[in-house]
C-alpha positions as CSV (number, residue, x, y, z in Angstrom):
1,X,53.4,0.2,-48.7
2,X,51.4,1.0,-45.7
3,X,50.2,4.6,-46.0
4,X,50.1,6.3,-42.8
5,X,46.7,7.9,-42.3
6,X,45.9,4.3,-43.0
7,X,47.4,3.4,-39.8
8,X,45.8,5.8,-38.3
9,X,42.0,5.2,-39.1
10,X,43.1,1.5,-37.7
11,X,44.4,2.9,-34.1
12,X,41.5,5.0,-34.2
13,X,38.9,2.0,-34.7
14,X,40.8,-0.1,-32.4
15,X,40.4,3.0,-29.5
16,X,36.9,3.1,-29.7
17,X,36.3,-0.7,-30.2
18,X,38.7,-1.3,-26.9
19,X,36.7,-2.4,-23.7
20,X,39.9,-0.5,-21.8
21,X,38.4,2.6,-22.5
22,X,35.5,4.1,-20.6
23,X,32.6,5.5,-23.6
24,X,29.3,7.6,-22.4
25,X,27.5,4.7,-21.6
26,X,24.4,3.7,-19.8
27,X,24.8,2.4,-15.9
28,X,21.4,1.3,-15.4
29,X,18.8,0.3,-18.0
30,X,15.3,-0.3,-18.0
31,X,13.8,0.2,-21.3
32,X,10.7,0.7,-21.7
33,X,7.3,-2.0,-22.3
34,X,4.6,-1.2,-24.3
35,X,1.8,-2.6,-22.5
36,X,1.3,-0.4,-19.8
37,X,2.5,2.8,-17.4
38,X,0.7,4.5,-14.3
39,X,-0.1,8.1,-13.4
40,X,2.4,10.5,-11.8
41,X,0.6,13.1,-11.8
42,X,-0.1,16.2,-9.6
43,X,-3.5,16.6,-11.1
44,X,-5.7,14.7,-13.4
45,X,-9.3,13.4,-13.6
46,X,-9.5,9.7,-13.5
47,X,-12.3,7.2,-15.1
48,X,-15.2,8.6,-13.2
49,X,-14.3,12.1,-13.9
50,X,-12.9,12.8,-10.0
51,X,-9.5,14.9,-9.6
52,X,-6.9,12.7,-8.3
53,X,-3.1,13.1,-7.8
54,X,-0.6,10.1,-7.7
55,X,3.2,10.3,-6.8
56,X,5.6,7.1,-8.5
57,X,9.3,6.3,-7.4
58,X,11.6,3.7,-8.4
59,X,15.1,2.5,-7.3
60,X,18.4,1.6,-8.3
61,X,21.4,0.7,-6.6
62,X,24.9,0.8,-8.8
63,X,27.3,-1.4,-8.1
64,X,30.2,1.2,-8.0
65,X,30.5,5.0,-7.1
66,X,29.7,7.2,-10.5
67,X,28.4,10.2,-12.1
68,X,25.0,10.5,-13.0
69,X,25.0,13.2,-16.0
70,X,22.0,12.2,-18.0
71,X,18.4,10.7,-16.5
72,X,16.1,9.5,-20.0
73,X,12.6,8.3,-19.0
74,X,9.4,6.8,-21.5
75,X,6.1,8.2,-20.9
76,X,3.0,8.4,-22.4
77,X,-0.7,10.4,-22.2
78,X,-4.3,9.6,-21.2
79,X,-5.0,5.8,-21.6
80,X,-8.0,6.3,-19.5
81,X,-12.0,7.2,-20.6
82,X,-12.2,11.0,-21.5
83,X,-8.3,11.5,-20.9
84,X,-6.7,13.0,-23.9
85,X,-3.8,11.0,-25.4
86,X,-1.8,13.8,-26.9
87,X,1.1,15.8,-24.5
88,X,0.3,19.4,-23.3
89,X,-0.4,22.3,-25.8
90,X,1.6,24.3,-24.5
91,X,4.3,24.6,-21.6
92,X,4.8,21.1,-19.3
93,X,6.7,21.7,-15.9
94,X,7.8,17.9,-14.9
95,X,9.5,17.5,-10.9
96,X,12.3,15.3,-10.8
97,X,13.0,14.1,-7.0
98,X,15.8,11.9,-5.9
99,X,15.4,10.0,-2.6
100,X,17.1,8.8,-0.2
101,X,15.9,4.5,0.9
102,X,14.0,4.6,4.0
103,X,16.1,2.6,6.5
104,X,12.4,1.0,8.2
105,X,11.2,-0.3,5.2
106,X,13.5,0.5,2.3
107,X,10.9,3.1,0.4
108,X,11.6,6.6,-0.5
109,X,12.8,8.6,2.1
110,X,14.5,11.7,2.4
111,X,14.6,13.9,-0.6
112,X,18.2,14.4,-1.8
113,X,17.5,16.9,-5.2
114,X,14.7,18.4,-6.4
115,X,14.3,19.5,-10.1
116,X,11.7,21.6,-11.7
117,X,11.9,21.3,-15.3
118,X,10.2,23.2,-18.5
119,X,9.4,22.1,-21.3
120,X,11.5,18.8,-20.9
121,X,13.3,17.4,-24.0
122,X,10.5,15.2,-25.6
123,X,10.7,12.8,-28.6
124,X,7.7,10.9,-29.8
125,X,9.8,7.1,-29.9
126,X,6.7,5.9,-33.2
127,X,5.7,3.0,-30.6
128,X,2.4,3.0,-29.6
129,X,1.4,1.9,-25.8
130,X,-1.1,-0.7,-25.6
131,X,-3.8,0.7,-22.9
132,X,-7.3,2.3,-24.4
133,X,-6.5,4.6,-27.6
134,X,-3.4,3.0,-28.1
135,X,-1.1,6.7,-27.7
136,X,2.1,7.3,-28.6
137,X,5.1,6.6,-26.4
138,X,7.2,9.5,-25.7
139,X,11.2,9.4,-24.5
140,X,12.2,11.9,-22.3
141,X,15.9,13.6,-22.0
142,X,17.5,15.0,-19.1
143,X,21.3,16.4,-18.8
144,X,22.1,17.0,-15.2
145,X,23.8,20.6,-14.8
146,X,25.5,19.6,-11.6
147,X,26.0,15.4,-12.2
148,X,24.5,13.3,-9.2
149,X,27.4,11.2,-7.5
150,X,25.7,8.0,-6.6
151,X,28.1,5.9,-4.4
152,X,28.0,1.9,-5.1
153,X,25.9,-0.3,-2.8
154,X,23.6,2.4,-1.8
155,X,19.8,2.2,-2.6
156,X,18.2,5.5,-4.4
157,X,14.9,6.6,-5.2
158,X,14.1,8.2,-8.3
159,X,10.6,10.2,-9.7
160,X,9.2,12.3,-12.1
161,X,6.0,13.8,-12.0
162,X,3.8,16.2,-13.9
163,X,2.7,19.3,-12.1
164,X,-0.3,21.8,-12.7
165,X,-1.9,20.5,-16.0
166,X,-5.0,19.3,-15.0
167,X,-6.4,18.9,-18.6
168,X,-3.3,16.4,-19.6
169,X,-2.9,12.8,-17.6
170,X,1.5,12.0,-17.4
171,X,2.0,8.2,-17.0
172,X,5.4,6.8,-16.7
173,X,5.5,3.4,-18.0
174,X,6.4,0.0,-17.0
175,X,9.5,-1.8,-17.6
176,X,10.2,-5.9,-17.8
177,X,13.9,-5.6,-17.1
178,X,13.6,-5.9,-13.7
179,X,10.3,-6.7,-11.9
180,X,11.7,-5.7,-8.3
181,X,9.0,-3.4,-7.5
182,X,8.4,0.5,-7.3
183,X,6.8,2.9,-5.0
184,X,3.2,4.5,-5.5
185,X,1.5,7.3,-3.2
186,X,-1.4,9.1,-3.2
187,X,-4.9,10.2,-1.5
188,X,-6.0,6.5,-1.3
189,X,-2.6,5.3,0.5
190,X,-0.7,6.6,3.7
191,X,2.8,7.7,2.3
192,X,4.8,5.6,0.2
193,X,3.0,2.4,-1.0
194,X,5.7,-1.3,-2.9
195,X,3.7,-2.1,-5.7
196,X,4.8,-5.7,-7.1
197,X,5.7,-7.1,-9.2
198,X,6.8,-4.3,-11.6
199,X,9.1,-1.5,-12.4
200,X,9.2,1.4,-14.0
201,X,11.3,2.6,-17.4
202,X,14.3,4.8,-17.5
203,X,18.0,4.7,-17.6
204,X,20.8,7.1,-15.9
205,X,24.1,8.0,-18.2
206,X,27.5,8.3,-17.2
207,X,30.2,10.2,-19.3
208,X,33.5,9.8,-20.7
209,X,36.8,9.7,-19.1
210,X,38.4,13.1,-19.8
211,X,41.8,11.7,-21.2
212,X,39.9,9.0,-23.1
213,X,38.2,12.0,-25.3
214,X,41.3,13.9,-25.8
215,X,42.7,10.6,-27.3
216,X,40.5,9.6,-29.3
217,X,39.9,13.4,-30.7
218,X,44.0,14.0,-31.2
219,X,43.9,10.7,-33.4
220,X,40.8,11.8,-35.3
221,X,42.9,15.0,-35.9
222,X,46.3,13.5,-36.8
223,X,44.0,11.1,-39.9
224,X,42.4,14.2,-41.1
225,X,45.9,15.7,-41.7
226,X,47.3,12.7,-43.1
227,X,44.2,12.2,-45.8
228,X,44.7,15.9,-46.8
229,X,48.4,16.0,-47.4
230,X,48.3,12.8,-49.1
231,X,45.2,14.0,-51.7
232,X,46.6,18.0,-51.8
């Protein structure tokens, strides 16, 4: 005899195992390397002790139209003579920009979203980054309060940035899931500079469907109720 909550359990399995259903999922992914990363940084002091600032953006292009609810980023601290390697004592205000591609060139150009963010979700990932003092790699987390929709077949650009903390050197790091190129400015460069060949590490998060929750939620339910009546 087949017991029903059984049955159940299996439906259940099957509904999240099914490719027909849309999961929370990641729509582009560029984990990140641990060899290496680059300053974005409003302010810092570089090698020879001068104050510098350096702006990074990268792109993506989806291949349909979607929601963007979650941006996740990998970063890590100092890596340079006299830089410390540990994250801010106390609060960290990042930028988040979204761009618009530059029709001339195909660069950043005009900003879409700004974000100013404190105090950023940060986890310290146990990997360590392989420039001088080896320091910890950090992932960051980002849930959009109003989702981005990002149409298919249209170029973006996308950048985070420390601001205000001279004392504490942000570097996003590279990726080697794609090596299409990112974009780099600052004091030494007019406007947005391609540097190749490399990219930069993060990922953008869709949801789930709506309907596909409720489903899967209402079968949870009904093989809760079945393994209580059947052990009351």
């Amino acid at each position: 005899m087949i017991h029903t909550n059984k049955v159940l359990v299996s439906v259940v399995a099957y509904a999240l195992a099914s490719p027909l259903i849309t999961h929370a999922g990641i729509i582009v992914d560029q984990p990140p390397s641990q060899y290496f990363g680059s300053a974005s940084d409003t302010a810092f002091y570089n090698e020879f002790g001068l104050l510098r600032w350096q702006q990074l953006a990268d792109d993506f292009m989806l291949e349909a139209d979607a929601s963007i609810h979650q941006l996740t980023w990998w970063a890590f601290y100092g890596g340079i003579a006299g830089s410390s390697l540990d994250p801010p004592l106390g609060d960290e205000t990042l930028l988040v920009r979204l761009y618009t591609e530059r029709p001339m060139d195909g660069l950043p150009g005009l900003l879409m979203r700004e974000i100013t963010v404190v105090n950023a979700e940060r986890v310290a990932t146990g990997r360590r980054v392989g420039v001088m003092g080896s320091p910890a790699e950090y992932r960051f987390d980002l849930p959009l309060a109003a989702p981005f929709e990002a149409v298919g077949g249209t170029r973006y650009w996308l950048s985070f940035q420390q601001i205000g903390l001279s004392d504490s050197l942000f570097r996003w790091q590279f990726t080697t899931a794609t090596i299409n190129g990112y974009a780099l400015q600052n004091a030494n460069v007019s406007g947005w500079a391609p540097i190749l060949p490399a990219d930069l590490a993060f990922q953008l998060h869709d949801t789930p469907e709506p309907s596909t929750l409720m489903l899967v939620s209402l079968l949870v339910a009904l093989a809760a109720k079945c393994t209580k009546w059947r052990y009351s």
